[in-house]
C-alpha positions in Angstrom: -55.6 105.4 11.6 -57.0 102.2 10.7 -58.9 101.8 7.0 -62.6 100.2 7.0 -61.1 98.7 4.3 -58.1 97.4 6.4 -60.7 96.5 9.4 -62.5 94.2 6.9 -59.6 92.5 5.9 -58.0 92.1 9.2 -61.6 90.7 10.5 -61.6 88.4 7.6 -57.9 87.1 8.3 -59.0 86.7 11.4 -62.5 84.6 10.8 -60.7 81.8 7.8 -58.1 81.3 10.4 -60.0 80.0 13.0 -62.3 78.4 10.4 -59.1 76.4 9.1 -58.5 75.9 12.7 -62.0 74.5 13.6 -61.7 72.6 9.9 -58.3 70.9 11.1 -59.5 70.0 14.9 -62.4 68.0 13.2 -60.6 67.1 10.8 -58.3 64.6 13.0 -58.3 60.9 12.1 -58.7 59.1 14.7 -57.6 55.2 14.3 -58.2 52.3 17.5 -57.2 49.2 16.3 -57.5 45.9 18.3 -55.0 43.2 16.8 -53.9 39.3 18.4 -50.5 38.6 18.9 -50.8 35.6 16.4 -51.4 36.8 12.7 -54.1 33.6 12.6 -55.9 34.5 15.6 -56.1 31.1 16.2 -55.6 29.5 19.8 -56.6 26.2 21.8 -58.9 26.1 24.9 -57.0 27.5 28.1 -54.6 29.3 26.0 -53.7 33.1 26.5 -54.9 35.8 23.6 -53.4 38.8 23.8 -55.2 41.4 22.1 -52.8 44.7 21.7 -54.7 48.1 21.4 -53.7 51.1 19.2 -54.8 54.5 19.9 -53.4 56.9 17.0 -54.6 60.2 16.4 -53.6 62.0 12.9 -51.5 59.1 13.3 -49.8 59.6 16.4 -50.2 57.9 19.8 -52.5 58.9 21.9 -50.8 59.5 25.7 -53.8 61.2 27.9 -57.0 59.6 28.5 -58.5 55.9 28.8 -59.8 53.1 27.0 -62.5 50.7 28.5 -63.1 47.1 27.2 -65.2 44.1 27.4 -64.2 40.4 26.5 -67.2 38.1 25.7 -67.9 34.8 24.0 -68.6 36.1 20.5 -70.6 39.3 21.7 -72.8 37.0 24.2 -71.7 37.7 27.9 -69.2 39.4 29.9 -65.7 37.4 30.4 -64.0 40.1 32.0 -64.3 44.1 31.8 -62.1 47.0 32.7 -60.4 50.8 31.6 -57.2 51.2 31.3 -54.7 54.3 30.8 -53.7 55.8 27.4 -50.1 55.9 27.4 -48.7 56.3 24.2 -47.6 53.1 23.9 -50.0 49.9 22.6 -52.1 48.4 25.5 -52.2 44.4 26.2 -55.8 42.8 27.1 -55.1 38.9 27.7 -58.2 36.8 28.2 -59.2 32.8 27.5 -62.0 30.5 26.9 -62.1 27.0 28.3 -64.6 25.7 25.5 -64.3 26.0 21.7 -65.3 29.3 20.4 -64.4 32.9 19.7 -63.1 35.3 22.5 -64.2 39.0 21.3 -63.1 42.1 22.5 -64.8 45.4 22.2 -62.4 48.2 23.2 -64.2 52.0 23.3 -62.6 55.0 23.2 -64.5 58.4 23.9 -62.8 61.8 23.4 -62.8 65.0 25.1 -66.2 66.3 23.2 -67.7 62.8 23.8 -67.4 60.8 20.5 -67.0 57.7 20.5 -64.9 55.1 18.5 -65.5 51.5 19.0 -62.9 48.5 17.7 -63.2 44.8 17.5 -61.1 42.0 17.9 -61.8 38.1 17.6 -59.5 34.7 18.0 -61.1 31.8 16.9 -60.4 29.2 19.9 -60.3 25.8 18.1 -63.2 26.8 15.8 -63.0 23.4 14.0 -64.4 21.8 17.6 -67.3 23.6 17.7 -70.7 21.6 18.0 -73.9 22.7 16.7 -76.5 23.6 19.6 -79.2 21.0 19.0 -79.0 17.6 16.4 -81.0 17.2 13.4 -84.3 17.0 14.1 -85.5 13.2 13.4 -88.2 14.0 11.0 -86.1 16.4 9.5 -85.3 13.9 6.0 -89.1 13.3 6.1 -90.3 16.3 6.4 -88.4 17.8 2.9 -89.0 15.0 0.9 -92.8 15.8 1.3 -91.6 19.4 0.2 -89.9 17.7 -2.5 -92.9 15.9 -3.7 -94.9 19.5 -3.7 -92.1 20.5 -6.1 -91.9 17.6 -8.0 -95.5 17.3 -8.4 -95.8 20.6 -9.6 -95.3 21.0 -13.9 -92.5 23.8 -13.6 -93.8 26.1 -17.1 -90.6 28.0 -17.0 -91.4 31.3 -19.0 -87.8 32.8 -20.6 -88.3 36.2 -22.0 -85.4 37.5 -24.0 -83.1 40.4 -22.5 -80.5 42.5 -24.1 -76.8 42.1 -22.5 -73.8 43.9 -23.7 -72.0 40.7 -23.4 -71.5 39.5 -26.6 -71.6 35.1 -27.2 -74.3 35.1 -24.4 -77.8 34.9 -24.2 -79.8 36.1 -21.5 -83.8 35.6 -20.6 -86.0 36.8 -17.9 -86.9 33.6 -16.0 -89.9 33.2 -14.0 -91.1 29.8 -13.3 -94.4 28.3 -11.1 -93.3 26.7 -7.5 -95.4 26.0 -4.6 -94.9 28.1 -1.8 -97.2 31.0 -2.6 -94.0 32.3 -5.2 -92.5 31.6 -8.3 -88.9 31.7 -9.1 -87.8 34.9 -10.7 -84.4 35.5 -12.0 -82.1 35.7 -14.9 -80.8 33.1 -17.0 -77.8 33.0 -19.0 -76.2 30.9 -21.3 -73.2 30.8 -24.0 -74.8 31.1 -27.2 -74.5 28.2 -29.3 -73.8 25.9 -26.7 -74.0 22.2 -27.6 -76.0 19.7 -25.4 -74.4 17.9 -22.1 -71.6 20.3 -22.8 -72.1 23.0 -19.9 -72.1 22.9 -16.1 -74.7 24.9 -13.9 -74.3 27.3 -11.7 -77.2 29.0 -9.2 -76.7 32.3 -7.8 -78.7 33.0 -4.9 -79.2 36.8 -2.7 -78.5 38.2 0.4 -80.6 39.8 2.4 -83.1 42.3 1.0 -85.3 43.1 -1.4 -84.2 43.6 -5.0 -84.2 42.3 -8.3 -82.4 39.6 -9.8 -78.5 40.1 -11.2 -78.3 40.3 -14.6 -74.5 41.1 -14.7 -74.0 38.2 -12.1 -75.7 35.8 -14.6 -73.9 36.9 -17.2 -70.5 36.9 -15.3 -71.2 33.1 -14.8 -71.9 32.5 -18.0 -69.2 33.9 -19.4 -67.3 31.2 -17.4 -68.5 28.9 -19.8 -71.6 27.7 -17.5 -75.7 27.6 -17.9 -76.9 30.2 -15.2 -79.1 31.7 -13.6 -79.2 34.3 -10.9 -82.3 34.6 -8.7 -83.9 36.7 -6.2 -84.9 35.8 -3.0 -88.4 36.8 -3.3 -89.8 35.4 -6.2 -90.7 39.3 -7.1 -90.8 40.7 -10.6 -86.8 41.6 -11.8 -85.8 45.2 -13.5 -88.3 47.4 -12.0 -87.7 50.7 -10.6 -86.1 51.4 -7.2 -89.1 52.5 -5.8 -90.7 49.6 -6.6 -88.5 47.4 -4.1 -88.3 50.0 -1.4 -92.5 49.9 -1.7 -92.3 45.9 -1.2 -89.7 46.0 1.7 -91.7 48.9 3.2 -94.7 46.7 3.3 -95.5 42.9 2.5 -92.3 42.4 2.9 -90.9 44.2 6.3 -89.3 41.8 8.2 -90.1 38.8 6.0 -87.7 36.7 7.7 -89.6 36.6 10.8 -92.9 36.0 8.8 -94.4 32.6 10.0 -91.5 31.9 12.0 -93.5 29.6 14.4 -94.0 26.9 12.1 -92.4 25.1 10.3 -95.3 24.8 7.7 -95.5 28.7 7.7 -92.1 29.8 7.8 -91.2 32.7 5.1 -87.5 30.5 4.7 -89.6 27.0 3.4 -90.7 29.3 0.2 -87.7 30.6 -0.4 -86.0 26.8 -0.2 -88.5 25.2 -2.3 -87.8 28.1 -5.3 -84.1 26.6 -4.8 -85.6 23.1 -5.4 -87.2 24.3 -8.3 -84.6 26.4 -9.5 -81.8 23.6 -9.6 -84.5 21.3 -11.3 -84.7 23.9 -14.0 -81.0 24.3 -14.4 -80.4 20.1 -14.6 -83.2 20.2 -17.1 -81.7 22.2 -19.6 -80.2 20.2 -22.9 -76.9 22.0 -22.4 -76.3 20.8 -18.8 -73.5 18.3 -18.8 -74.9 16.0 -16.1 -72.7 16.1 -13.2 -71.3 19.4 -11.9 -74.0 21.8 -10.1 -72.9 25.0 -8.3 -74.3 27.3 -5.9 -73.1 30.3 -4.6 -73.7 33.1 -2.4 -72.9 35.9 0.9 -74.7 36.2 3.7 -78.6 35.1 3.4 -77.2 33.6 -0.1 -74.3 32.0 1.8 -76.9 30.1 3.8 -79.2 29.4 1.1 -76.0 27.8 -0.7 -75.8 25.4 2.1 -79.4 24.8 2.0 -79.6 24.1 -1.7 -76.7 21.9 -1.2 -78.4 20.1 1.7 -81.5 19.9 -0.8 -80.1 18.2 -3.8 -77.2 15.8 -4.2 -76.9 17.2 -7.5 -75.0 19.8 -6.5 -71.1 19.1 -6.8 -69.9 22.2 -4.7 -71.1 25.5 -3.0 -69.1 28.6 -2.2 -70.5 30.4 1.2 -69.3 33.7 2.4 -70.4 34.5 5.8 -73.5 32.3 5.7 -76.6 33.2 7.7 -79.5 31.0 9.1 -77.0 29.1 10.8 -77.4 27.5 14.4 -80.8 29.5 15.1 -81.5 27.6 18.6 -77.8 28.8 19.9 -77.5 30.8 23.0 -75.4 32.8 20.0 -77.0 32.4 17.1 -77.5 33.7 12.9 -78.9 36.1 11.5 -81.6 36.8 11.3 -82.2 35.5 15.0 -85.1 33.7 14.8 -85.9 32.4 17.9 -87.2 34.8 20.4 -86.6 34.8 24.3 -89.1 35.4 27.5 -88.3 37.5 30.7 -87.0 34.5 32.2 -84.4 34.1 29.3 -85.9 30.5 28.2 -86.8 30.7 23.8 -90.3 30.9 22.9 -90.7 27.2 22.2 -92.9 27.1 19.2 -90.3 29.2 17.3 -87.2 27.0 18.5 -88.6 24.0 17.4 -89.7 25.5 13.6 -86.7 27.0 13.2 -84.2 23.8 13.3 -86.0 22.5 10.1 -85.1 25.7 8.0 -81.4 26.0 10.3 -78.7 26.0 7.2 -76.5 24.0 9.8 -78.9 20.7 9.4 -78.8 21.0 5.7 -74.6 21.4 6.2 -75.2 17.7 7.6 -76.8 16.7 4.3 -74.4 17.1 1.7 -71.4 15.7 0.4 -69.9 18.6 -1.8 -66.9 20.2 -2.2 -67.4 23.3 -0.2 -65.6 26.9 0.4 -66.6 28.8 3.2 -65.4 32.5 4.7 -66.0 33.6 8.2 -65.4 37.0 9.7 -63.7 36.7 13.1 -65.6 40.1 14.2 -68.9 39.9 12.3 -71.9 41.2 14.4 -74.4 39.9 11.8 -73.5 36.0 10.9 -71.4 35.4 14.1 -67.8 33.5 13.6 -69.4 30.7 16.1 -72.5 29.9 14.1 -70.7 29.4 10.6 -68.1 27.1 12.3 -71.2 25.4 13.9 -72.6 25.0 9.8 -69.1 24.5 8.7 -68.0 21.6 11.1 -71.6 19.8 10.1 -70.3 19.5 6.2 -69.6 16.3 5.2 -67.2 16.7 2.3 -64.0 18.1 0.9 -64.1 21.8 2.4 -61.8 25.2 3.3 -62.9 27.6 5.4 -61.3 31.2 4.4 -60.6 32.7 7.7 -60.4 36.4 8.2 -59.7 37.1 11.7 -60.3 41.5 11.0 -63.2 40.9 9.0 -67.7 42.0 9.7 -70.1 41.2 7.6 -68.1 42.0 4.4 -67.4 40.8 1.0 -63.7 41.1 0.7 -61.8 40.9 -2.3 -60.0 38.0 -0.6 -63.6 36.2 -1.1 -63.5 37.3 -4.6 -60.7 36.1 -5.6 -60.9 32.6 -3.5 -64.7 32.2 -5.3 -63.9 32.2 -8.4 -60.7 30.1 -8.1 -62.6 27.7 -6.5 -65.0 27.3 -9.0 -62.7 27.2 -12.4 -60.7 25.0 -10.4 -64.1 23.0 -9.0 -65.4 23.0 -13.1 -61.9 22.0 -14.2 -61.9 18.9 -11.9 -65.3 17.9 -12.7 -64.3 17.5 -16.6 -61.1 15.9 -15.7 -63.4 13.2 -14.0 -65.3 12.3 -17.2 -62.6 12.0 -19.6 
């Protein structure tokens, strides 16, 4: 005869078993991976990409089962569509474009109990030949150097307020100074203590997308380089506050900013946020310890696009670093973040918006600079699309790499990291080669 105490103990076996069971089944990694058969991922028009498809689960092949797909130009359209069979053995889908661009594919896979993974692949189809949608408007030159003159005309009555930093040999301030726009500039400056006049480049680091104070470790970082800097935010809001405090401003005046005003370009949320650039390079050149002739900008995303902008802006500045800009080719049929231009039932753009938004598209301000320039693009990013940076990138006028990164969304990779700040000790270095 069987024990109550035995019972317990046998039903308990019995309940952690198929717990660790249940635990193991979900458990299962599941991996779909979507690769070209060139490392690059870079083809010409008319040529054949091969994308090979992995199913592994807990690192095995998959052999029951299917996998559907869609190829598209960069996310816009369908190429071609289809399933095909899991066999335990990689899968080949083999597409082309005949125009210069990015040939995507999205491969799904959904399991017995219905989840569902999604993977991208991207080739980059002579990217360098890609053409930006519309030309620079004609007014466009005219129309900032009236906004220039607003800056200009304004007395800029920096306020620096000291702020403690761990980092010793630097000094750091609060900066907030007056701009038109409706917004002042607000950020952090940073500078190596004791510097001696004309000694010091500048650099300007400007945000991504959001809303959030200035960087006080990125100023600092920058400094630390041996550099005047300042870090600021994209706003013109107050810097250190709480977390709530930002969360209250995106939750209200500031949801959706970048579509605020959109349909003019006298009203547009970006011509604030590119006249605090103005105003914050003219604060940077007008320091004692700025040595004249190198000014940086640098930035991802929304900061990747004002870097091209600021460039665009000022000739002063000697070289930008953009990682997966945004704001770039607005009136493409595949277009930047933040996608400014809305369409009608009939598919045609709301015309008020199309034409505002070329005079704040990062892409026309890529026409208007000369500076040595590093760029990344993420072959598979959903946010800043691979087409609309090459569409920026191909408008530059000077020296310039693009870092590629054909497995790459909207990401900062380490890759970008690195590449950044080589670029800019090496950019620093060859400026005060130049003036010896």
């Amino acid at each position: 005869m069987i024990s109550k105490r035995s019972l317990r103990l046998a039903t308990w076996l019995t309940l952690s078993t198929t717990a660790l069971i249940a635990q193991a089944a979900a458990a299962q990694s599941v991996k779909l991976d979507v690769l070209t058969d060139r490392p690059d991922a870079l083809y010409h028009v008319g040529q054949t990409v091969t994308f090979n498809v992995s199913l592994l689960v807990d690192k095995k092949p998959l052999a029951d089962g299917q996998i559907s797909y869609v190829l598209s130009n960069d996310g816009h359209g369908v190429l071609a569509q289809g399933t095909l069979a899991l066999t335990g053995k990689p899968l080949l889908i083999q597409g082309k474009l005949d125009q210069p661009g990015f040939l995507r594919a999205t491969v799904t896979y959904v399991d017995p109990k219905g989840k569902k993974q999604v993977a991208l692949g991207g080739a980059g189809i002579d990217p360098l030949d890609i053409k930006p949608s519309m030309p620079v408007p004609d007014d466009f030159d005219a129309f900032w150097a009236q906004q220039r003159k607003r800056v200009t005309d304004m007395p800029m009555k920096p306020t620096l307020t000291p702020v403690k930093t761990p980092e010793k040999g630097v000094e750091c301030f609060d900066l907030r100074i007056d701009c038109p726009g409706g917004a002042p500039v607000s950020g952090y400056y940073a500078r190596p203590a004791g510097a001696k006049p004309k000694s010091l480049p500048a650099i300007l680091s400007v945000h991504g997308a959001g809303v959030c104070s200035s960087n006080l470790g990125r100023a600092t970082a920058d400094a630390k380089m041996g550099a005047i800097a300042a870090d600021i935010n994209a706003h013109g809001i107050p810097n250190g506050k709480p977390k709530a405090f930002y969360q209250a401003l995106n939750d209200g005046r500031l949801k959706d900013y970048r579509h605020h005003g959109k349909q003019s370009r006298d009203t547009s949320y970006f011509l604030g946020m590119y006249l605090r650039l103005m105003r914050a390079m003219d604060f940077l050149t007008s320091q004692p310890e700025w040595d004249g002739r190198t000014l940086i900008v640098h930035g991802s995303s929304q900061g990747g696009g004002q870097s091209l902008v600021a460039a665009g802006l000022d000739p002063r500045v000697t070289a930008l670093a953009a990682n997966v800009p945004a704001m770039c080719d607005h009136t493409g049929v595949i277009n930047g973040w933040p996608r400014l231009v809305p369409h009608g039932p009939d598919g045609k753009p709301d015309p008020k918006t199309f034409e505002a938004s070329r005079y704040v598209d990062a892409m026309n301000f890529a026409a208007r600079t000369r500076a040595e320039a590093l760029v990344s693009v993420g072959f598979i990013d959903d946010t800043c699309r691979p087409t609309t940076v090459y569409a920026a990138y191909n408008n530059l006028k000077g020296p310039k790499r693009m870092l590629n990164e054909p497995r790459m969304r909207h990401e900062i990779w380490d890759s970008w990291r690195n590449a950044e700040a080589a670029f800019i000790k090496a950019h620093i270095e060859r400026m005060r080669a130049l003036s010896r």
